[in-house]
N, CA and C atoms as an extended XYZ file, in Angstrom:
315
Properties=species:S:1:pos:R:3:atomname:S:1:resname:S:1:resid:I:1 pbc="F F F"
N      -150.027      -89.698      -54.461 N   UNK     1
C      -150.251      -90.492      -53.283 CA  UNK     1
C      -149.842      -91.943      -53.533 C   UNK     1
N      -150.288      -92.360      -54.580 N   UNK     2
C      -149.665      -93.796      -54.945 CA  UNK     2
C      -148.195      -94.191      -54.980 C   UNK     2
N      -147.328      -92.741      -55.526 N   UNK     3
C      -145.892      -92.846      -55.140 CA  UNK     3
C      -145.390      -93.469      -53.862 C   UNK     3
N      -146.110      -92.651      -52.792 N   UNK     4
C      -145.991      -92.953      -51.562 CA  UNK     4
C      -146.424      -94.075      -51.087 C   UNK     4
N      -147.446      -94.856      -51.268 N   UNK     5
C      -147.568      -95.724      -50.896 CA  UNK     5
C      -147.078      -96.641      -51.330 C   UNK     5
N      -146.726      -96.710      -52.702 N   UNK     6
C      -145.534      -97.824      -53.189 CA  UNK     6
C      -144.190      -98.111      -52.978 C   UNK     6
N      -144.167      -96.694      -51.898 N   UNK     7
C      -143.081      -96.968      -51.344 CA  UNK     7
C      -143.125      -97.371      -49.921 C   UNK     7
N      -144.152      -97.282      -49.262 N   UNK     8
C      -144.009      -97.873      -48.112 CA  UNK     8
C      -144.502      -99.161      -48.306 C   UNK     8
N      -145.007     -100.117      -49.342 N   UNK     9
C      -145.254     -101.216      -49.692 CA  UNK     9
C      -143.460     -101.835      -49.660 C   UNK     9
N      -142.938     -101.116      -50.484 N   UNK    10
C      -141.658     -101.518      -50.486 CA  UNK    10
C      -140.884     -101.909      -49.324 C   UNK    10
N      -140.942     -100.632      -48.179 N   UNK    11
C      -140.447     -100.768      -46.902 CA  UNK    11
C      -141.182     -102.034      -46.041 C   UNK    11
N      -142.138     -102.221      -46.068 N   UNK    12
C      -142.957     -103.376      -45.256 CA  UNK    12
C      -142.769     -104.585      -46.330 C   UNK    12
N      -142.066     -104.728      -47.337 N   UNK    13
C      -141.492     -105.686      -47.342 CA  UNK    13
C      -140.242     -106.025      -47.348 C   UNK    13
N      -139.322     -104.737      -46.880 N   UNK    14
C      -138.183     -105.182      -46.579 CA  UNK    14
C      -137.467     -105.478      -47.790 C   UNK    14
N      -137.848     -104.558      -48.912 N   UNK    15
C      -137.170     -104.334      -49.955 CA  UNK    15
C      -136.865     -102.703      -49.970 C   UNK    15
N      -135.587     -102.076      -50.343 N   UNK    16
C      -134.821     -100.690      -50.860 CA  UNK    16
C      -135.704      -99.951      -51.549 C   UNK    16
N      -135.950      -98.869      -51.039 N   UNK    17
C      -137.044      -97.985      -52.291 CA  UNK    17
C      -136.219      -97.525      -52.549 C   UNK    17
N      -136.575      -97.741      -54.268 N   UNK    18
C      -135.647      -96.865      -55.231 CA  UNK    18
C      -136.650      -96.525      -56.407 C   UNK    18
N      -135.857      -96.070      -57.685 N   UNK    19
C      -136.927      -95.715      -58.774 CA  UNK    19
C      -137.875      -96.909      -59.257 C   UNK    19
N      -136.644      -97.608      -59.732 N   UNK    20
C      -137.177      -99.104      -60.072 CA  UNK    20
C      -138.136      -99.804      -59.243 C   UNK    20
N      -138.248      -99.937      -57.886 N   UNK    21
C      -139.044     -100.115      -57.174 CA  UNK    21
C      -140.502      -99.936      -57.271 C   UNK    21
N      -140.588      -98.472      -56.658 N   UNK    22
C      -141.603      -97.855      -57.114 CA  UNK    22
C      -142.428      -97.934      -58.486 C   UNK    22
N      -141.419      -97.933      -59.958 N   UNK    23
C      -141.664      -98.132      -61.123 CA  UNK    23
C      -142.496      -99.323      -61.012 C   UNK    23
N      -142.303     -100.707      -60.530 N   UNK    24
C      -142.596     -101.688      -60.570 CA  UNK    24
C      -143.525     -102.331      -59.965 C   UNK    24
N      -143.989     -101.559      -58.701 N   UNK    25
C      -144.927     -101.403      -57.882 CA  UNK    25
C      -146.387     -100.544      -58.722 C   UNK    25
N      -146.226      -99.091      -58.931 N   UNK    26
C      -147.343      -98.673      -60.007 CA  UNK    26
C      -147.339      -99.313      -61.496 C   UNK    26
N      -146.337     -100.079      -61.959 N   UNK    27
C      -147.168     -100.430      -62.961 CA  UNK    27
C      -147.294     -101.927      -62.612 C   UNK    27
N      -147.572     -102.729      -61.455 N   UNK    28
C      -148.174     -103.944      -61.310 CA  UNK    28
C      -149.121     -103.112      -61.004 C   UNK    28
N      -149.455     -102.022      -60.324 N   UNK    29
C      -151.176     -101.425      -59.914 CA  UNK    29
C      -151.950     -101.386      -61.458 C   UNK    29
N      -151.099     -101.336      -62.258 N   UNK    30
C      -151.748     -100.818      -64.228 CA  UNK    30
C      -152.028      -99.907      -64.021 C   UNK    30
N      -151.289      -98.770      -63.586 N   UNK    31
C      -151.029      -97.378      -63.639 CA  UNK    31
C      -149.818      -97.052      -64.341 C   UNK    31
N      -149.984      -95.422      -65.293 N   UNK    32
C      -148.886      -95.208      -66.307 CA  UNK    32
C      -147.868      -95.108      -64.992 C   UNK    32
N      -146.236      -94.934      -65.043 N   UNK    33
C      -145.135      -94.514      -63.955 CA  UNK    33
C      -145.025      -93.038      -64.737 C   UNK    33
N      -144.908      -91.812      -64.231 N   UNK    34
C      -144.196      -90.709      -64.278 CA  UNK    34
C      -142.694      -90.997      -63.682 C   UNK    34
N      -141.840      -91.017      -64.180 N   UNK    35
C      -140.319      -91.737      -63.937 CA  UNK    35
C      -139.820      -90.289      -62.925 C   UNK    35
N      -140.464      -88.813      -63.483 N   UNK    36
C      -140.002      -87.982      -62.680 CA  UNK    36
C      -140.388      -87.760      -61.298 C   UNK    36
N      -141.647      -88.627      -60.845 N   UNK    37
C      -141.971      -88.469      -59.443 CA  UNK    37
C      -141.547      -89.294      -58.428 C   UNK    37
N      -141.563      -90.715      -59.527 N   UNK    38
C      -140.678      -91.944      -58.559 CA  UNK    38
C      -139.459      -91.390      -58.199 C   UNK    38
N      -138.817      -90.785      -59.169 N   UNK    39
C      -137.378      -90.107      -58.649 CA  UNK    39
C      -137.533      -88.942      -57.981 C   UNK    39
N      -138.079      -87.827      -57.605 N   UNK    40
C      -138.780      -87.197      -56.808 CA  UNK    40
C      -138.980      -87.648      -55.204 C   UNK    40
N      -139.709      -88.174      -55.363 N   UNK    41
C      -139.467      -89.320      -54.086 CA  UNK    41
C      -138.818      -89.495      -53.680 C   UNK    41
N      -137.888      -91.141      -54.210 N   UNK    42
C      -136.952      -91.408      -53.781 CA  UNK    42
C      -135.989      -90.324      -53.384 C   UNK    42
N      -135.555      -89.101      -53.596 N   UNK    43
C      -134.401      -88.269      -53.394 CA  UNK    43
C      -135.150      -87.907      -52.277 C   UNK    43
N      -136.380      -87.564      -51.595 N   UNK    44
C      -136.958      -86.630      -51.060 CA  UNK    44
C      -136.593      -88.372      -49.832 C   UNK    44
N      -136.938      -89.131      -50.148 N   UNK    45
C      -136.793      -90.347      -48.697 CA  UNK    45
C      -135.268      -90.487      -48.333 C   UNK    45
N      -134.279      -89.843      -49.398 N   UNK    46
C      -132.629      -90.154      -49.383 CA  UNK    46
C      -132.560      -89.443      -47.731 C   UNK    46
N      -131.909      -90.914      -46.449 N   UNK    47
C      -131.292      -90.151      -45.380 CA  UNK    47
C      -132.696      -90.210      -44.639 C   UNK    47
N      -133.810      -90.389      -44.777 N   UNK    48
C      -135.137      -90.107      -44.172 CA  UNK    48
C      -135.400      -91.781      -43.458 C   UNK    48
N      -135.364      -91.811      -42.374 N   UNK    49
C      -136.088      -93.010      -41.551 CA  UNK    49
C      -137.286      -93.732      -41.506 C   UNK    49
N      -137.571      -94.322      -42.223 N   UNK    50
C      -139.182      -94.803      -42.760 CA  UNK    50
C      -139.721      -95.265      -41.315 C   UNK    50
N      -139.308      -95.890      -40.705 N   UNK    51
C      -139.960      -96.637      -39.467 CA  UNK    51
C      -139.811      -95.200      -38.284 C   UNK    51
N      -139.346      -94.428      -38.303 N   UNK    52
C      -139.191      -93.140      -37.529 CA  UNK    52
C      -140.441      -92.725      -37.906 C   UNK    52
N      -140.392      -91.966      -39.281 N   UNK    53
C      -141.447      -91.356      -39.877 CA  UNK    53
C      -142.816      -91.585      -39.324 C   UNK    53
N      -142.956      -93.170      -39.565 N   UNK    54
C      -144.271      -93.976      -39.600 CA  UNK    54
C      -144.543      -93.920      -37.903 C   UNK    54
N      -143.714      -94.005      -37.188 N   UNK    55
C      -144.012      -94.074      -35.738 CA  UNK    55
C      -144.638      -92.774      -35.670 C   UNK    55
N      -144.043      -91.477      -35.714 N   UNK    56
C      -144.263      -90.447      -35.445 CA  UNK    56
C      -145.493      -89.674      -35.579 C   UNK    56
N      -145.896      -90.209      -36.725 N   UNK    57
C      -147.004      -90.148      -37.541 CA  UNK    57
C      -148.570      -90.604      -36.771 C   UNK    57
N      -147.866      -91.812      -36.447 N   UNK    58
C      -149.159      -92.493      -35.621 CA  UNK    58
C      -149.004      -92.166      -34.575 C   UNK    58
N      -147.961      -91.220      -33.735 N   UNK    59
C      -148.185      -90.821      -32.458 CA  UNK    59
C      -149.201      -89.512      -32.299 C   UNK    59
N      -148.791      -88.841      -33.886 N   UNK    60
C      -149.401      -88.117      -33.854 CA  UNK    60
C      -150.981      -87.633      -34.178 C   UNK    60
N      -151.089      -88.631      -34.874 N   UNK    61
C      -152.977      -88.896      -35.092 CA  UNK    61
C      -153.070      -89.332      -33.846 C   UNK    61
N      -153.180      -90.192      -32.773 N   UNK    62
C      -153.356      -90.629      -31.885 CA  UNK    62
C      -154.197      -89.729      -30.732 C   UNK    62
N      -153.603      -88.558      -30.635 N   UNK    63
C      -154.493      -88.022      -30.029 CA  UNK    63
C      -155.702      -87.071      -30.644 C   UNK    63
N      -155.959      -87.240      -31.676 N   UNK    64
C      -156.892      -86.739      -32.175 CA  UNK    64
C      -157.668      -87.355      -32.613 C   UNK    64
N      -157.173      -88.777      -32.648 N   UNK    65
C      -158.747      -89.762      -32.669 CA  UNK    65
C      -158.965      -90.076      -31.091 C   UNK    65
N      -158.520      -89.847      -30.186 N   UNK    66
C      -158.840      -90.119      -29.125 CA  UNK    66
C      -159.932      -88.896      -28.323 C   UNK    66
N      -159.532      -87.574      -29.342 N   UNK    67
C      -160.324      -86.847      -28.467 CA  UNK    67
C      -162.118      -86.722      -28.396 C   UNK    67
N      -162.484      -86.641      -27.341 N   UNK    68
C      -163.991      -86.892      -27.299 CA  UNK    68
C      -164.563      -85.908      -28.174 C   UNK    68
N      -165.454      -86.466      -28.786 N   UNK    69
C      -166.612      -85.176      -29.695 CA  UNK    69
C      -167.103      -84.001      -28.685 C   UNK    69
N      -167.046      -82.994      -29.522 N   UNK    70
C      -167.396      -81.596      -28.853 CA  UNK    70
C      -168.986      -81.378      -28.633 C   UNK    70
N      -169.158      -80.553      -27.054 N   UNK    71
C      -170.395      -80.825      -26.961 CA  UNK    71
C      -171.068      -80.107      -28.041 C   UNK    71
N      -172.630      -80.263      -27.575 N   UNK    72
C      -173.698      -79.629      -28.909 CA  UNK    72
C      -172.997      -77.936      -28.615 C   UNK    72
N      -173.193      -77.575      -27.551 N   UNK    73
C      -173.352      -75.607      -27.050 CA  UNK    73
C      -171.912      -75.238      -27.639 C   UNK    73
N      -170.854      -76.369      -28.367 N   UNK    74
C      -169.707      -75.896      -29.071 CA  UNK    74
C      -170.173      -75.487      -30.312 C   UNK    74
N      -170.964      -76.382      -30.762 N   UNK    75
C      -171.634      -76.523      -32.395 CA  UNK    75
C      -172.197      -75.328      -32.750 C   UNK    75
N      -173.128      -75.048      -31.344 N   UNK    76
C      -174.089      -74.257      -31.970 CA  UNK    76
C      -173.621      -72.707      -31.676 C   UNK    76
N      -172.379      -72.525      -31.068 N   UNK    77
C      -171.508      -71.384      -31.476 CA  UNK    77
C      -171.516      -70.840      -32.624 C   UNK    77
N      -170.875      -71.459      -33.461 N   UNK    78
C      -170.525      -71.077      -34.870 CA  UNK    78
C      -171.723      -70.454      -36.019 C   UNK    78
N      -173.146      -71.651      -35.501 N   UNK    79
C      -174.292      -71.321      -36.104 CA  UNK    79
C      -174.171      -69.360      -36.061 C   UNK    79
N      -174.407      -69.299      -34.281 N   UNK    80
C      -175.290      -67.883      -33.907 CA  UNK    80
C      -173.919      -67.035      -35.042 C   UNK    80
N      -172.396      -67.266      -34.666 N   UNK    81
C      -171.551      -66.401      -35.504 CA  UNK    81
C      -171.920      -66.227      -36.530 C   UNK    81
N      -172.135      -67.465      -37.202 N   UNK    82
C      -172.844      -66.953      -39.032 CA  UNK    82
C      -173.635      -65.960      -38.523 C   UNK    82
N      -174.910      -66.534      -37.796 N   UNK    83
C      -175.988      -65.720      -37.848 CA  UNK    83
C      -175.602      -64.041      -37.864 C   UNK    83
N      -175.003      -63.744      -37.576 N   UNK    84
C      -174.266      -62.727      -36.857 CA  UNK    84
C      -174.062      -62.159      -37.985 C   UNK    84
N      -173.261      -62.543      -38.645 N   UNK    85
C      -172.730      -62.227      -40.096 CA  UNK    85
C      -173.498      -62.014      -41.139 C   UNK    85
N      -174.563      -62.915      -41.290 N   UNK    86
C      -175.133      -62.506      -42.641 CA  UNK    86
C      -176.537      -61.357      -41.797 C   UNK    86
N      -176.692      -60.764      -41.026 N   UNK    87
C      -176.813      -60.103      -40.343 CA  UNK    87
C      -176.585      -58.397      -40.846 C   UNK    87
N      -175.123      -58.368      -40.576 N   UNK    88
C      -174.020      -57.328      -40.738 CA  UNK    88
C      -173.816      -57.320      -42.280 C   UNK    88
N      -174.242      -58.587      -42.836 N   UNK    89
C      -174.195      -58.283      -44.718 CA  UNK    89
C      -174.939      -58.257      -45.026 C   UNK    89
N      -176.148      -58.323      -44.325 N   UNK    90
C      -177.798      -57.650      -44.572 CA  UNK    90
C      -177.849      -56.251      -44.486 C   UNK    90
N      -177.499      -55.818      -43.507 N   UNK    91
C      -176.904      -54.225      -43.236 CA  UNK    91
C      -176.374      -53.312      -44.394 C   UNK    91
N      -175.216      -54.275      -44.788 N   UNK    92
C      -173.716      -53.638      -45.436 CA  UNK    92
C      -174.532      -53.403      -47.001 C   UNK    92
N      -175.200      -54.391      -47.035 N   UNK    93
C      -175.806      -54.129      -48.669 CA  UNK    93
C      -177.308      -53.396      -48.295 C   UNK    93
N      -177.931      -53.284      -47.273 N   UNK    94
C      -179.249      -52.148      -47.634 CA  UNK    94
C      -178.389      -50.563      -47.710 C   UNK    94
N      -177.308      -50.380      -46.631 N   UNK    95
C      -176.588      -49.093      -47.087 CA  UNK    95
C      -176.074      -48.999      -47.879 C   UNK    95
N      -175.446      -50.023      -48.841 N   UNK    96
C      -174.955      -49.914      -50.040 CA  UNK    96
C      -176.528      -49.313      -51.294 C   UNK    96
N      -177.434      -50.049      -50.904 N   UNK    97
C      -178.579      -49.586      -51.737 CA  UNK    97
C      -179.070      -48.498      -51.526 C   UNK    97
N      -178.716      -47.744      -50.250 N   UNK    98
C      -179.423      -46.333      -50.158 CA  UNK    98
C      -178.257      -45.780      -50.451 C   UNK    98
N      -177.013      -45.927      -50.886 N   UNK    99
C      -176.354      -45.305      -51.331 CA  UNK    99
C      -176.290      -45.182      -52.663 C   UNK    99
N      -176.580      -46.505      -53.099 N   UNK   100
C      -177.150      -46.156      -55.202 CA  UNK   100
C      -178.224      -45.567      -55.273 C   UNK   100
N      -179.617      -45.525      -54.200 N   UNK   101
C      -180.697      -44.977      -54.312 CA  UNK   101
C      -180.048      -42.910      -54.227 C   UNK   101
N      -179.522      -42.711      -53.695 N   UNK   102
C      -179.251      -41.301      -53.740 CA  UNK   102
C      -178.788      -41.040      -55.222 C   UNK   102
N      -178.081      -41.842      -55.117 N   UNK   103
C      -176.990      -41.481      -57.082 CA  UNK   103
C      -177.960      -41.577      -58.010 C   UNK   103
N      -179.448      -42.286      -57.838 N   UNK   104
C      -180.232      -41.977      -58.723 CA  UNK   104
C      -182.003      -41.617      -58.476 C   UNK   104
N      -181.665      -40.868      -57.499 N   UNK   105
C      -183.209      -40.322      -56.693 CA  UNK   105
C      -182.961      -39.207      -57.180 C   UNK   105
């Protein structure tokens, strides 16, 4: 994750992400550089639109912080489903036990 963000540090200042970049960016953080991920990266941003990216990105969270919290009678769906379930695996294992109870009755 720090790769990445040292590289969009780079882009918001309107400096070239490259290896060196990046390199120079994690180790002013005083973090070791893995030389193979900075380059990793960079090949993976080669041709890729940083300010595209970044727009897109925030268009796309956008509506999902916007959406209103779900009512309670959504919540308490899921409860009764468990309920439901450990239910049916209350079941599944007493017939499993009258089925070891035969193998040794």
């Amino acid at each position: 994750m720090e790769y990445v963000y040292a590289a969009l540090l780079l882009h918001s200042a309107g400096k070239k992400v490259t290896e060196e970049g990046i390199a120079a960016v994690i180790k002013a953080a005083g973090m070791e550089v893995d030389s193979v991920r900075a380059k990793a990266l960079v090949s993976a941003l080669e041709g890729v639109n940083i300010e595209e990216a970044i727009s897109k990105a925030a268009f796309a969270a956008a509506p999902a912080q916007a959406a209103p919290a779900a009512p309670a009678a959504a919540a308490e769906a899921p409860k009764k489903e468990e309920k439901a379930k450990e239910k049916d695996k209350e079941k599944s294992e007493e017939s499993g036990m009258e089925g070891l109870g035969a193998l040794f009755g």
